[in-house]
SETIPA-856415 format. One line per 5 residues: number of its first residue (from 1); their letters; for each residue x, y, z of C-alpha. Coordinates in steps of 0.1 Angstrom, whole numbers, plus 2048, in hexadecimal, padded with zeros to 3 digits. Example, Ala and Ser with C-alpha at 12.3 -4.5 7.8 and 13.67 -1.06 7.14 Angstrom:
! residues 2
1) AS) 87B:7D3:84E; 889:7F5:847 $
***
This chain:
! residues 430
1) XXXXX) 800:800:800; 80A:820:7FB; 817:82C:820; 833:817:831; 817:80C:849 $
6) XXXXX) 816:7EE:836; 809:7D5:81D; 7E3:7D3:810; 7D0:7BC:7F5; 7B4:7AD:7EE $
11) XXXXX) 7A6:78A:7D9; 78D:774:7E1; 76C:771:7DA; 74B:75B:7D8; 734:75F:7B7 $
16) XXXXX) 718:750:7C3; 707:749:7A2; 727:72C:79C; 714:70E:799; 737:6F7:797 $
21) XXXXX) 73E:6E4:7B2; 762:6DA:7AF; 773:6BB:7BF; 794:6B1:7B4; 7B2:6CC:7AB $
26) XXXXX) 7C0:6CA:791; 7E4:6B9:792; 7D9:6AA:7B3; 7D8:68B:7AA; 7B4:684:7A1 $
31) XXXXX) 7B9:663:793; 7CF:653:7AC; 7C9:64B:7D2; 7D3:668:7E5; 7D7:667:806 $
36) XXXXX) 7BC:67B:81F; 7C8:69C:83A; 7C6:692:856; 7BE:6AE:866; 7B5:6B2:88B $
41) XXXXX) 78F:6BB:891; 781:6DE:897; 785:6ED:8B8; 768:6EB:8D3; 75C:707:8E1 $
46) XXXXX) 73E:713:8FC; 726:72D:8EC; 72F:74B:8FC; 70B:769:8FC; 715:78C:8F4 $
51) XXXXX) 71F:7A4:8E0; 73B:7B8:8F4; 757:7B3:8DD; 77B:7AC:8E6; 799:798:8D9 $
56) XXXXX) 7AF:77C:8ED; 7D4:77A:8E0; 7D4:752:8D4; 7ED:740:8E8; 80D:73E:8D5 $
61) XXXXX) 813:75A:8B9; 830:75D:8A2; 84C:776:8B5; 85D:778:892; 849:780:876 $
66) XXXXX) 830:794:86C; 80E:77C:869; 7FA:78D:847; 7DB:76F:84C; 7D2:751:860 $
71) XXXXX) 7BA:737:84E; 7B2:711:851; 7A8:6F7:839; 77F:6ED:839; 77B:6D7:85A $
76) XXXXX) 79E:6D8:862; 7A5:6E6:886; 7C8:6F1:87E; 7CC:71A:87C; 7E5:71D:85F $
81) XXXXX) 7FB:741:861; 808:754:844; 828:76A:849; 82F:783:831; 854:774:833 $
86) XXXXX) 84C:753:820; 842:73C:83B; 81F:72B:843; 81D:722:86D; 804:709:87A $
91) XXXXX) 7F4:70D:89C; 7DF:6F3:8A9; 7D0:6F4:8CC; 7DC:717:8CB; 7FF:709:8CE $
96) XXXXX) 820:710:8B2; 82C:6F8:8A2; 851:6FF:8A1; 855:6F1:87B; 846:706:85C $
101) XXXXX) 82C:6F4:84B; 838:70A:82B; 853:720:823; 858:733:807; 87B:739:806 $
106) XXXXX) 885:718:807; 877:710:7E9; 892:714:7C9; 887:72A:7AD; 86C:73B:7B3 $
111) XXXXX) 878:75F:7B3; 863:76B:7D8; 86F:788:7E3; 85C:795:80A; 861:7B4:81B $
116) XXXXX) 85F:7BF:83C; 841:7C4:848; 840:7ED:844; 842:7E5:81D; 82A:7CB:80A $
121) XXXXX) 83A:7B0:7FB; 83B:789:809; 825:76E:809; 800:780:80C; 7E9:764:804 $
126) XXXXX) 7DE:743:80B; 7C0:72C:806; 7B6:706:80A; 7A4:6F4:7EB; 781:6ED:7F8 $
131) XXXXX) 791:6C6:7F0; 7AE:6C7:808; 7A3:6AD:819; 7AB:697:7FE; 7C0:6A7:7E4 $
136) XXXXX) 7D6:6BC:7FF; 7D9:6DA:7E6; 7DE:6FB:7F2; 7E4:71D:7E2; 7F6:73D:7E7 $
141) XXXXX) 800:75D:7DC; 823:76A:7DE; 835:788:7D0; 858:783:7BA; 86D:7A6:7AF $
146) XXXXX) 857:7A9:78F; 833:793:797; 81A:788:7AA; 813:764:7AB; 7F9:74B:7B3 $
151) XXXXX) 80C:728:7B8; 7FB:706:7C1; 80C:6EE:7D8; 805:6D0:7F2; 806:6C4:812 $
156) XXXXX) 81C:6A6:816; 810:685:810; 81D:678:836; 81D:694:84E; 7FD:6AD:84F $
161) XXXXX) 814:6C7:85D; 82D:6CB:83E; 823:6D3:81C; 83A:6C6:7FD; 84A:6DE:7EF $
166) XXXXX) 846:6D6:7CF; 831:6EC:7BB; 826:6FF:79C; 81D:723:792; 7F9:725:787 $
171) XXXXX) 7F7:74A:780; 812:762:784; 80A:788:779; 825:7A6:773; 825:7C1:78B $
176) XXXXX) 83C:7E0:783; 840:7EF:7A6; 843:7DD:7CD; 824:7E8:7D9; 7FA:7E9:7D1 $
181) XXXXX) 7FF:7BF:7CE; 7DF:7B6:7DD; 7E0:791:7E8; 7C1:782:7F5; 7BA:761:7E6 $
186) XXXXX) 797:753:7F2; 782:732:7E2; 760:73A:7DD; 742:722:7E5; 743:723:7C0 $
191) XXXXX) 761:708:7BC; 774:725:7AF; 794:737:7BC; 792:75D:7C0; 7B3:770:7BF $
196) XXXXX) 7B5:798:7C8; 7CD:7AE:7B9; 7DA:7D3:7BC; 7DF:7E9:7A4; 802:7E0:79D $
201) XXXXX) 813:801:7B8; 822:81F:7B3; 807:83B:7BD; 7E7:845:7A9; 7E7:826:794 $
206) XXXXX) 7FC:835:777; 7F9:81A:75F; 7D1:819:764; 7CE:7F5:76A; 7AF:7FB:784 $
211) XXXXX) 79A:7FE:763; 7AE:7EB:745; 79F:7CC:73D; 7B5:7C4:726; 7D7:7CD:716 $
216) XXXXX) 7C9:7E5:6F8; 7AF:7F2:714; 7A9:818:70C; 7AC:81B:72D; 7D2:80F:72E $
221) XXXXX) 7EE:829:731; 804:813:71F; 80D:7F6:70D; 819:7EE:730; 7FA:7ED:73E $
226) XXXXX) 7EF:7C8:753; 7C7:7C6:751; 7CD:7AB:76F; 7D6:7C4:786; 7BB:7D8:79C $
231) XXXXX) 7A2:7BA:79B; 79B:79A:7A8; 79A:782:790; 789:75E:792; 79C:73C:783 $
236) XXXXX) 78E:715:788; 7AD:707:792; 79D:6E3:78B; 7A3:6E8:766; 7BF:6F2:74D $
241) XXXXX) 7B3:700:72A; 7BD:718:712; 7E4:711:71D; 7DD:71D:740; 7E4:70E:75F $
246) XXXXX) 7BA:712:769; 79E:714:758; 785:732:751; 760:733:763; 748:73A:74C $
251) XXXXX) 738:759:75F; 754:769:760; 750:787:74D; 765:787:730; 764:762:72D $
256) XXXXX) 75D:765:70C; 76F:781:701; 773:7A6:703; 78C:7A5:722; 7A5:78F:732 $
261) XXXXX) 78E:772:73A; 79B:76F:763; 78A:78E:76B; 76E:78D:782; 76E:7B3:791 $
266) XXXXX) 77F:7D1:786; 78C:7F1:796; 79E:7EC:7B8; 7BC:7FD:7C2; 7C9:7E6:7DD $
271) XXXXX) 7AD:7CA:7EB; 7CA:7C2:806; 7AC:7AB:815; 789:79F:80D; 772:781:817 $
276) XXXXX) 753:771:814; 738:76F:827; 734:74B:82A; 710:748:832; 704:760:816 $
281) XXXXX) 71E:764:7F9; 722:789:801; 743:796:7F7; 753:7AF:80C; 774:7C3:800 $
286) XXXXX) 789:7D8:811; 79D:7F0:7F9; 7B6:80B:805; 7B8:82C:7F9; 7CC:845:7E6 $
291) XXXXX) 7CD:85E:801; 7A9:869:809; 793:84E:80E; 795:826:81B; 77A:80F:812 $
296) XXXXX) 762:7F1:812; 74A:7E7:7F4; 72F:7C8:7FC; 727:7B7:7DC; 707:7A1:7E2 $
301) XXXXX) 709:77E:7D7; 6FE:77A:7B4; 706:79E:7AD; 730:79B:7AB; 73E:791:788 $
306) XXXXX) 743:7AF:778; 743:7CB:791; 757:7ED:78C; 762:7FA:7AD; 771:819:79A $
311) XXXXX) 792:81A:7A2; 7A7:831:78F; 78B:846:78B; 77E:849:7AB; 78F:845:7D1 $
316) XXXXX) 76C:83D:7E8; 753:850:7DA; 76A:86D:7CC; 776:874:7A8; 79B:869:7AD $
321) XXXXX) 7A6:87A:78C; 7B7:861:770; 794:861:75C; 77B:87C:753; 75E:88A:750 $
326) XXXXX) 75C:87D:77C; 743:889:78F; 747:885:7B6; 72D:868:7C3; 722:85B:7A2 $
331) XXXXX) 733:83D:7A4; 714:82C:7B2; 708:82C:78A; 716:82E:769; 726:80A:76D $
336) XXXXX) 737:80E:78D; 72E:803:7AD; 739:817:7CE; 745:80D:7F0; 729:80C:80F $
341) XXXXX) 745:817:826; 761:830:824; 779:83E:83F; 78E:85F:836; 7B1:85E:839 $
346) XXXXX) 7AE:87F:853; 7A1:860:86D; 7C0:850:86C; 7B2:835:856; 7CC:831:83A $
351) XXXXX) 7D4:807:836; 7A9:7F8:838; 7B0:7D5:83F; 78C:7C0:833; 780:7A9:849 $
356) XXXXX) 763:792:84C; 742:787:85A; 740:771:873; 72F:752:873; 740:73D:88F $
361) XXXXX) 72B:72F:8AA; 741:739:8CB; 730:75C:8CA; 70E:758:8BB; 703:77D:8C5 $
366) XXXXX) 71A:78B:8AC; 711:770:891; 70D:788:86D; 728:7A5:87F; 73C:7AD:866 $
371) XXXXX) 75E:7BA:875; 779:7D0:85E; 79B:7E6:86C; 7B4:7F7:861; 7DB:7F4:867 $
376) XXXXX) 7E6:816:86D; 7C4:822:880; 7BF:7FF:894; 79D:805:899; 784:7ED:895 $
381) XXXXX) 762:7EF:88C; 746:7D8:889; 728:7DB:872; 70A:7C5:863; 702:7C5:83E $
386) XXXXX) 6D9:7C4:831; 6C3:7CE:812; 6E2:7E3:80A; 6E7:7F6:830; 709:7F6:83D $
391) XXXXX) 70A:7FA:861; 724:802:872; 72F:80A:896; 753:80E:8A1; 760:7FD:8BC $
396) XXXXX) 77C:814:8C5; 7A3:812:8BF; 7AB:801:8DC; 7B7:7DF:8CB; 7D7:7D6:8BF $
401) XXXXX) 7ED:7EB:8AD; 7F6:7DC:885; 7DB:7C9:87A; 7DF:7B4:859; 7C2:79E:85A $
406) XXXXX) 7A0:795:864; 799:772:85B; 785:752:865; 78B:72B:86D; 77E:711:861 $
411) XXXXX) 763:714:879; 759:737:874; 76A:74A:88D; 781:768:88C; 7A5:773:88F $
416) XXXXX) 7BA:790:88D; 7DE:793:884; 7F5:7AA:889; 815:7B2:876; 82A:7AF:895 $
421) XXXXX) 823:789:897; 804:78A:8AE; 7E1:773:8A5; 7C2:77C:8B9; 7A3:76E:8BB $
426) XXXXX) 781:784:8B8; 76D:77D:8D2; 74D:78A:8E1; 737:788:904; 721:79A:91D $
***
């Protein structure tokens, strides 16, 4: 993102019209026995009534690294943590595991470059296939000098705590400058993996790649212009056609032509994170700002592929500049769609960090709270999405300082992270 107060992306998504139920990955090995995870089961817990909000540092956190996301397979009661220097922790019980499931840099040839955690390169993303289970595939998104890239690996065939690290690029997409790279990969309920990307860095998106669907876009500044920036884009990694590592969804909206066809929503500057709302299909996204205005746009289910957020021409609800005629606020017609929340820079929001709804059973009062943050502000607010209403209430700035994610379990439930190695659990009561 643009300040040194760190990183910001966003990918993942849920088009709830996908009718495709996927079930083996491809390469994973669909035609031979493979063996099954075998994963410990979710975490108990006692339903807790209430709707006091507060967070409970989880037992063992990472003193050295800064922790970008914590996610877990489906029904798997592992917490899996991503560092932005290249390494993948598991905590079970709450307790560290001293050995890496995954890291990055030990893996020959694949160019990853990380940074420290005031600047935004490393590995940002990672997501289970719905099927891990039984193919063991996961997938992540890591940052080289020159790229961003989606790579598809597996756990180990004897030991549920190491992955293989044997793997292969799926999608891997130029980027001229360190910054803006987005990250957030996300499978939707769709079968389909999600992935979010910046706007490629630099400030004020000078190639135009918020808008360019494709390389001879008008839109484009240059022949250097890459139309898979500023988006998220949707693949079906259970396929391979058209010499592509994946295969094409047929809603997505240039499937047939007229754009690149991995294009699913247009105009973001930096969706550092975005989610689902697993009980509806709702996509939230959290996009940061040029210098005015932070955001979140809700995008119904059934009402995503397709989508112009606005970016280059408008920051928020404001004309931004790099296309005219603009008219403050009208970005709620003409083909764009605007965000339900916006923060201005002058309240110390400057790095939104998207969260997600919650739909754990430990706290069913706050069941449907949607809870968002942002890393320089560190204050966190809560809110509950219907017929188009966002309502939000702050909760203060009393939490902890750096926030990089908000993100659920398997189960539903919430954490924080922080980008001085600290995982929290949201919790709520009386």
């Amino acid at each position: 993102m643009r300040y040194a107060a760190f990183l910001l992306v966003v990918v993942a998504g849920c088009d709830c019209n996908g009718n495709n139920s996927k079930t083996d990955g491809a390469g994973s090995g669909s035609d031979t026995t493979v063996p099954t995870v075998d994963a410990p089961p979710l975490p108990a817990c006692s339903p807790r009534n209430g709707t006091n909000i507060s967070v409970r540092q989880v037992g063992s956190t990472i003193t050295n690294g800064s922790i970008l996301l914590v996610t877990s397979p489906p029904n798997d009661g592992r917490l899996f943590a991503v560092l932005q220097d290249g390494r993948i922790m598991v905590l079970e019980n709450e307790q560290l595991k001293s050995t890496p499931f995954f890291d990055l840099n030990a893996v020959s040839g694949t160019g990853f470059v990380a940074d420290t955690p005031q600047a935004e390169r490393g590995l940002l993303g990672l997501a289970f296939h719905p099927s891990y289970a039984t193919n063991r595939e996961f997938y992540i998104f890591y940052t080289t000098g020159t790229a961003n890239v989606v790579a598809r690996y597996h756990q180990s065939a004897t030991d549920p705590n190491v992955a293989d690290p044997a793997g292969e690029v799926i999608l891997s997409i130029p980027d001229f400058a360190g910054n803006h790279n987005g990250g957030m990969i996300e499978f939707g309920s769709d079968g389909y993996l999600y992935i979010g990307t910046g706007d490629g860095g630099n400030a004020g998106d000078p190639r135009r790649n918020g808008q360019a669907i494709d390389r001879t876009s008008s839109s484009c500044t240059s022949t250097s212009c890459e139309p898979l920036l500023g988006k998220i884009l949707r693949i079906d990694v259970n396929t391979a056609s058209g010499g592509k590592m994946y295969g094409i969804p047929a809603g997505n909206p240039f499937a047939a032509g007229g754009g690149e066809p991995e294009i699913f929503i247009i105009g973001l500057r930096n969706p550092w994170r975005w989610s689902f709302d697993r009980e509806t299909g709702d996509m939230y996204i959290g996009d940061v700002g040029q210098g005015v205005i932070e955001e979140v746009t809700v995008l119904p289910a059934g009402q995503q592929a397709g989508k112009n957020l606005g970016w280059s021409k408008y920051e928020g609800t404001r004309c931004y500049g790099n296309y005219q005629p603009c008219v403050d606020g009208e970005n709620n017609s003409n083909g764009f769609t605007g965000p339900q929340y916006t923060r201005p820079h002058s309240d110390n929001w400057l790095a939104i960090i998207g969260g997600q709804v919650y739909r754990g059973n430990c706290f069913p009062d706050i069941k449907g709270t949607y809870f968002t943050t942002d890393n320089t502000a560190h204050e966190l607010v809560k809110a509950t999405y219907s017929g188009g209403n966002f309502n939000a209430q702050s909760l203060g700035t009393t939490w902890p300082n750096g926030p990089a994610s908000l993100h659920a379990d398997a189960r539903g439930e919430l954490y924080l992270t922080t980008t001085n190695g600290r995982i929290y659990q949201i919790e709520a009561g009386p």
